[in-house]
C-alpha positions in Angstrom: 4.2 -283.2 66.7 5.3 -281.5 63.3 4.1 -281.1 59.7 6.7 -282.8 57.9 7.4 -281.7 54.4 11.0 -282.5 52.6 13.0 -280.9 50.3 14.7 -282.9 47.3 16.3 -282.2 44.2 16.4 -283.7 41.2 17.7 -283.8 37.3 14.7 -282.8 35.9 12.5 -281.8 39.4 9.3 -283.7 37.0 9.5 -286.9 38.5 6.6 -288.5 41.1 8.3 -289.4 44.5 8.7 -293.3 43.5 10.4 -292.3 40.1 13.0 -291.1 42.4 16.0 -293.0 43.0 19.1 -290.5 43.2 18.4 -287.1 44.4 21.0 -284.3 43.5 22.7 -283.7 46.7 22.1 -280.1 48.2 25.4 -278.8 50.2 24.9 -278.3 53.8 26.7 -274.4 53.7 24.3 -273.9 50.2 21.4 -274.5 52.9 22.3 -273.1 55.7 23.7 -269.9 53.2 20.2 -269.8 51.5 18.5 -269.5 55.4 21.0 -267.0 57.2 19.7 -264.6 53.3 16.1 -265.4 54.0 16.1 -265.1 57.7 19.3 -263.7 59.0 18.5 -264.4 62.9 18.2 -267.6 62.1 19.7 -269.7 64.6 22.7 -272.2 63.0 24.3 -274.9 64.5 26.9 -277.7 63.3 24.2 -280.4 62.8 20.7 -278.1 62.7 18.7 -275.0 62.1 15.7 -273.1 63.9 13.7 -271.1 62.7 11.2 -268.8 64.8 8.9 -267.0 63.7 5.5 -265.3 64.6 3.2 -267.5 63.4 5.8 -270.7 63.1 8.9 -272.7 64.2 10.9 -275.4 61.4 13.8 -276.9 62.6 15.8 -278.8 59.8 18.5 -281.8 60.5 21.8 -281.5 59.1 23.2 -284.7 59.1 25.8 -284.8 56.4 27.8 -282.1 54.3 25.7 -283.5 51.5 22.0 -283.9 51.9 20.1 -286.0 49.7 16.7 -284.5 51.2 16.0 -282.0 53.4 13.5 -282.4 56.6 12.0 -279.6 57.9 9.6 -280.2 60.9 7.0 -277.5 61.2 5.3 -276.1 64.0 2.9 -273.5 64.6 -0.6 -271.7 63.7 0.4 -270.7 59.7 2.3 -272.1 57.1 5.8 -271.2 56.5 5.0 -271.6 52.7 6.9 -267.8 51.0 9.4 -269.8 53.2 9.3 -273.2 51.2 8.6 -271.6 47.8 11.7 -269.1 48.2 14.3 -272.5 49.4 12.7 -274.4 46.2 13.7 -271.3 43.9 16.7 -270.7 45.7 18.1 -274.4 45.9 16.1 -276.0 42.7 14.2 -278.3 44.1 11.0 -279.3 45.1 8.5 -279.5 48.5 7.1 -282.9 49.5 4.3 -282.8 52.0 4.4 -286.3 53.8 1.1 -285.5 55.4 -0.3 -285.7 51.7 2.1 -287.5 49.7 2.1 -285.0 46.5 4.5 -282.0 45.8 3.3 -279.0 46.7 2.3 -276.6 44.1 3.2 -273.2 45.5 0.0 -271.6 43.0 -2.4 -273.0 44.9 -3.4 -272.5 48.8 -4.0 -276.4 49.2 -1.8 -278.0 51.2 -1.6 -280.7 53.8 -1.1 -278.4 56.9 -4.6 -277.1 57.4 -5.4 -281.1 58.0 -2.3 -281.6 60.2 -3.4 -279.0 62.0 -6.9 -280.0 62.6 -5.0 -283.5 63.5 -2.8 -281.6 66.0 -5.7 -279.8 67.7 -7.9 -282.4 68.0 -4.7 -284.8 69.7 -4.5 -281.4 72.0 -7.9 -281.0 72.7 -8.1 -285.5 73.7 -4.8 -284.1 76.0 -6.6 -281.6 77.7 -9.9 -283.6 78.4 -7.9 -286.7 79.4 -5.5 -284.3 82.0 -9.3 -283.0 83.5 -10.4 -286.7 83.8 -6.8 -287.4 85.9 -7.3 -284.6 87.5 -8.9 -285.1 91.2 -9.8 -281.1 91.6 -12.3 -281.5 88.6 -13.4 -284.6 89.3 -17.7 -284.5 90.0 -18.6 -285.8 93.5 -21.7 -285.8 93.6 
């Protein structure tokens, strides 16, 4: 379970998500380049990249040489956003969250990973009440 926010670029980086019909590719090296400079321990491979950190985790697909969009798939108790606001500025494009269907606007704290979040913890917390109910040690015999 991940927040799922992707990177795209376009002519004029203005136009609303449905406007968009032919993103500006982004290289695959110009990526992985742009996260070895921001985090240099960053762990590379052929077809992905993992990032860990304190307070997160993203792991981003690299499917083709030339990426159309960019999925990164977030994990973890903060948001990666100096992360997401430095790739923008350093690849010129833009941030989709999925989880709220808007850009993001890096000038303001809102964004769709506080309610993801509360999503994920609540899907947890149903986990962990539902493995006590299966559970024949915590089971009341009264």
């Amino acid at each position: 379970m991940s927040w799922d926010v992707i990177l795209i670029k376009t002519e004029t980086n203005a136009e609303s998500m449905e406007e968009i019909s032919d993103p500006v590719p982004v290289m695959r090296k110009d990526l992985q380049n742009a996260i070895c400079e921001f985090l240099p321990e960053a762990k590379v491979f052929p077809d992905e990249i993992i990032l860990s950190m304190p307070d997160y985790s993203v792991e981003i697909m690299l499917e083709d040489e030339l990426l159309d969009c960019i999925s990164l798939f977030i994990r973890g108790k903060n948001a990666p956003l100096e992360l997401l606001g430095w790739l923008c500025e350093k690849l010129g494009c833009r941030a989709y969250d999925t989880s709220t269907d808007k850009f993001l606007d890096f000038g303001s704290s809102a964004s769709g990973f506080e309610q993801w979040k509360t999503y994920r913890d609540r899907v947890l917390e149903q986990y962990d009440d539902h493995k006590k109910d299966d559970n024949p040690d915590t089971v009341n015999n009264n």
